[in-house]
C-alpha positions in Angstrom: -0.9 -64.1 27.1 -2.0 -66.7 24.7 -1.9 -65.7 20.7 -5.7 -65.8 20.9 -5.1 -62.8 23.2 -2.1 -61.0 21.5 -3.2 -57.6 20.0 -2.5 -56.7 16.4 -0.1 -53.9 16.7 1.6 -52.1 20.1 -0.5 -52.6 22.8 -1.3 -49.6 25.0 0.7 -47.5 27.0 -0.1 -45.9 30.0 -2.2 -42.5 29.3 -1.6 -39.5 31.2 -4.2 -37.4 33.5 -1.1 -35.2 34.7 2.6 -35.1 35.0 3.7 -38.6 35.9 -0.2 -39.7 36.6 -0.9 -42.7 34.8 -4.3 -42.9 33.8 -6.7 -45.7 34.4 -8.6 -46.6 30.9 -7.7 -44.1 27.6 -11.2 -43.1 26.3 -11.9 -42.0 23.0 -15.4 -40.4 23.5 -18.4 -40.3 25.9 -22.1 -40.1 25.2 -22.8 -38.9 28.5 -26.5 -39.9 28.0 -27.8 -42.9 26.2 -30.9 -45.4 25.8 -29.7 -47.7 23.6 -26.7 -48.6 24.6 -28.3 -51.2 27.0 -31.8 -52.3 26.3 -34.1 -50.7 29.1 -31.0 -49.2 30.8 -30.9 -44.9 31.0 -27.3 -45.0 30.5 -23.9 -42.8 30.2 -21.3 -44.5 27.6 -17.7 -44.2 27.8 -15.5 -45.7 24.2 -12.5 -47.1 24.9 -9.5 -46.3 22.9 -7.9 -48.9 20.7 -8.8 -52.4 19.1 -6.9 -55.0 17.9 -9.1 -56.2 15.2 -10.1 -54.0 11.9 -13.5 -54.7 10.9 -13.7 -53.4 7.3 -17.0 -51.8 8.2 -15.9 -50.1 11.5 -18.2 -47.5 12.2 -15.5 -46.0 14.9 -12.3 -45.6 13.0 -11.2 -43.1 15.2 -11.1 -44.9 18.0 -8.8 -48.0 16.4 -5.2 -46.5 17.4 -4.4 -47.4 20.8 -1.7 -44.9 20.9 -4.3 -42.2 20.2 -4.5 -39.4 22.9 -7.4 -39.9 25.0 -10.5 -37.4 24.4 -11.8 -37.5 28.2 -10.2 -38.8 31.3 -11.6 -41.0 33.8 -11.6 -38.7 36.6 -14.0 -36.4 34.7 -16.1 -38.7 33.8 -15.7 -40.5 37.3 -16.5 -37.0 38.8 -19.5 -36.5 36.3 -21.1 -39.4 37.5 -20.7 -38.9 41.1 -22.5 -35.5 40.6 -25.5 -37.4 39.1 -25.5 -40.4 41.5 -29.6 -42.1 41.1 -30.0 -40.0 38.0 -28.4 -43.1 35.5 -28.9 -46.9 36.0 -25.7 -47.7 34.5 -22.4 -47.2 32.8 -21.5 -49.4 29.7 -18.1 -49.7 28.8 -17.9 -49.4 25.0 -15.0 -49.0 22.1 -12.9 -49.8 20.4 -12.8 -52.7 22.8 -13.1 -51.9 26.2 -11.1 -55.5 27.5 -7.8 -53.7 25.8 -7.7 -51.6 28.6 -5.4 -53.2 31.3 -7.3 -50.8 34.2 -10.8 -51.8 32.8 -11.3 -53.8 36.3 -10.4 -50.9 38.4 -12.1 -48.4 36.5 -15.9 -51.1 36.9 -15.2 -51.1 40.6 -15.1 -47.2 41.0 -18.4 -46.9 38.7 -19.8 -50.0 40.5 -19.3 -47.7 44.2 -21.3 -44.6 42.8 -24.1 -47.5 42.6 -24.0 -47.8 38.4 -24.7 -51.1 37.1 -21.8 -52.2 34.4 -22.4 -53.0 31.0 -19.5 -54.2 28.7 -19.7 -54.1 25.0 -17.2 -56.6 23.8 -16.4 -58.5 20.3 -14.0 -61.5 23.0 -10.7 -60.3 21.8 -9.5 -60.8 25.0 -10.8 -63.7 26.9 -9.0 -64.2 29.7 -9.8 -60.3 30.9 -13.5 -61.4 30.1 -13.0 -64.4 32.7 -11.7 -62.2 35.5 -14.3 -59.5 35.5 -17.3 -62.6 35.0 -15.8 -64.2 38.0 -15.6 -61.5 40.2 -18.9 -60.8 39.6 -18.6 -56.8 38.2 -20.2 -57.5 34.8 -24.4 -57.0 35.0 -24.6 -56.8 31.1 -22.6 -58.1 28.1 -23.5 -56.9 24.4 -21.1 -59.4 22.5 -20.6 -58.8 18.9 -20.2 -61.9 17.2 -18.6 -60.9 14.1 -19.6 -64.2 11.4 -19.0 -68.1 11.9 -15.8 -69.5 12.6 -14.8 -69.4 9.1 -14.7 -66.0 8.3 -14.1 -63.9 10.9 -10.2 -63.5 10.2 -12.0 -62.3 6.5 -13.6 -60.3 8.5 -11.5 -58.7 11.7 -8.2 -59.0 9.4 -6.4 -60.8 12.2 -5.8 -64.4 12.5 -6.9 -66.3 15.5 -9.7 -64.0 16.3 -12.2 -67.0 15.6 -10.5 -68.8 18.6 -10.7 -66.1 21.2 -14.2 -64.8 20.4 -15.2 -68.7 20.6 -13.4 -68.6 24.2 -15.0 -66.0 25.0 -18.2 -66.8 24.2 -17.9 -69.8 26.0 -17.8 -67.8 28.9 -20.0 -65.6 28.8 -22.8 -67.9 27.8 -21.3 -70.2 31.1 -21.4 -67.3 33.6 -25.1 -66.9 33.1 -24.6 -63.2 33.2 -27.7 -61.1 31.0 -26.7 -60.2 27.4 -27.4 -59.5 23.6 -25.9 -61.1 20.8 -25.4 -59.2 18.2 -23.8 -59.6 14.5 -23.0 -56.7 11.7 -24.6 -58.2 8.4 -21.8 -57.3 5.2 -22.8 -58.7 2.6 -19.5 -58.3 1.1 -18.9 -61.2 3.8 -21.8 -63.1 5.3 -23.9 -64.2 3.0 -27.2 -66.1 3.4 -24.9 -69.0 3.7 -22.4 -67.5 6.1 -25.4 -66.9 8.3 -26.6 -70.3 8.3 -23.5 -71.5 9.2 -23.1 -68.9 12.2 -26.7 -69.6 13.5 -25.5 -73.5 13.2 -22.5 -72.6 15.1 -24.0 -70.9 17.7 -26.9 -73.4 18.4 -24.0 -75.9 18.5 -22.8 -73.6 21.6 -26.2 -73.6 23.1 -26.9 -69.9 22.3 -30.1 -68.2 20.8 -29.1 -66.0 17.3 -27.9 -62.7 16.9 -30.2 -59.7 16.7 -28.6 -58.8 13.0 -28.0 -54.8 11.9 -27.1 -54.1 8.7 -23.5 -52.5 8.1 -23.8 -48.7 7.9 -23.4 -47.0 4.0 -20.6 -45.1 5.6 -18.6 -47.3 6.8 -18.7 -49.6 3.4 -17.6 -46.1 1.7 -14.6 -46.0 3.8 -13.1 -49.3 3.1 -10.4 -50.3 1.2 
């Protein structure tokens, strides 16, 4: 693994369904019905546990530790959905961030053969994950969150490098062809009018459209330090 790719802090362990049973992904929380987590998409949302970035204005704190114990397992949810099977169009794969999850593959393919489409929220931590599930074709949606332009995103995740694997893994996406959203998280503690000039430079420069922008939530500005 590259230092693009390198976590901040332990990666994950194996969780645990049942004595000796590892589990497949650790999730956080589930929104077991959702319409906006995909645009046009009736969808069920599972959040991944653990990130390796810290995004002062994280509006999932709780779901930052990767060591934290799972709120759900992916048999329940797995069993859920097989009990609704032609009631959702889709699972999306939320977090945290999803690609920290080393059975993220497995876990697509078993939602892919209930019929779901997949849809991945991602911020390109890990890019060489992103690669495998692009190539093999189990990724129908991407919602990428581009954090700020190249300059300021280790202001802004706290972790060096992160401007060179989100760029990777941009790259990618936008080469795959695959449907998605960009999307940005305006603080104006740290993208200023300026800083958003320079990421819609940056991104024409990649041949991609500009982020649909949201404004960072009150609470999560409270909680920062």
């Amino acid at each position: 693994m590259s230092a693009a790719e390198t976590p901040a802090g332990p990666g994950i362990p194996d969780a645990r369904t049942g004595p000796g049973a590892p589990e497949v992904i650790r999730i956080g929380g589930w929104s077991r019905l959702s319409t906006c987590d995909w645009p046009g998409r009736l969808v069920t949302t599972v959040f991944c546990q653990g990130c390796p970035w810290r995004c002062g204005y994280c509006h999932n704190p709780g779901l930052l530790p990767a060591r934290a114990p799972a709120a759900v397992g992916w048999d329940e949810v797995l069993g859920h959905l097989a009990r609704r099977t032609g009631l959702l169009d889709a699972i999306v794969f939320s977090g945290g961030e999803p690609l920290l999850q080393r059975g993220l593959p497995r876990a697509v393919r078993e939602a892919r053969a209930l019929g779901l489409e997949i849809g991945l929220h991602t911020g390109g931590a890990f890019p060489r994950r992103l690669a495998r599930l692009l190539d093999a074709g189990l990724v129908d949606w991407v919602g990428f969150d581009v954090k700020a332009p190249p300059s300021r995103y280790e202001r802004v995740t706290g972790v060096g490098h992160a401007a060179a694997a989100a760029e990777r893994g941009l790259r990618l996406l936008l080469a795959s062809g695959v449907p998605h959203q960009l999307r940005t998280t305006v603080d104006p503690a740290h993208l200023d009018p300026a800083a958003l000039a320079d990421l819609d430079d940056w991104l024409a420069g990649l041949g991609a459209g500009a982020t649909l922008r949201q404004e960072m939530r009150p609470q999560a500005a409270a909680g920062r330090t």
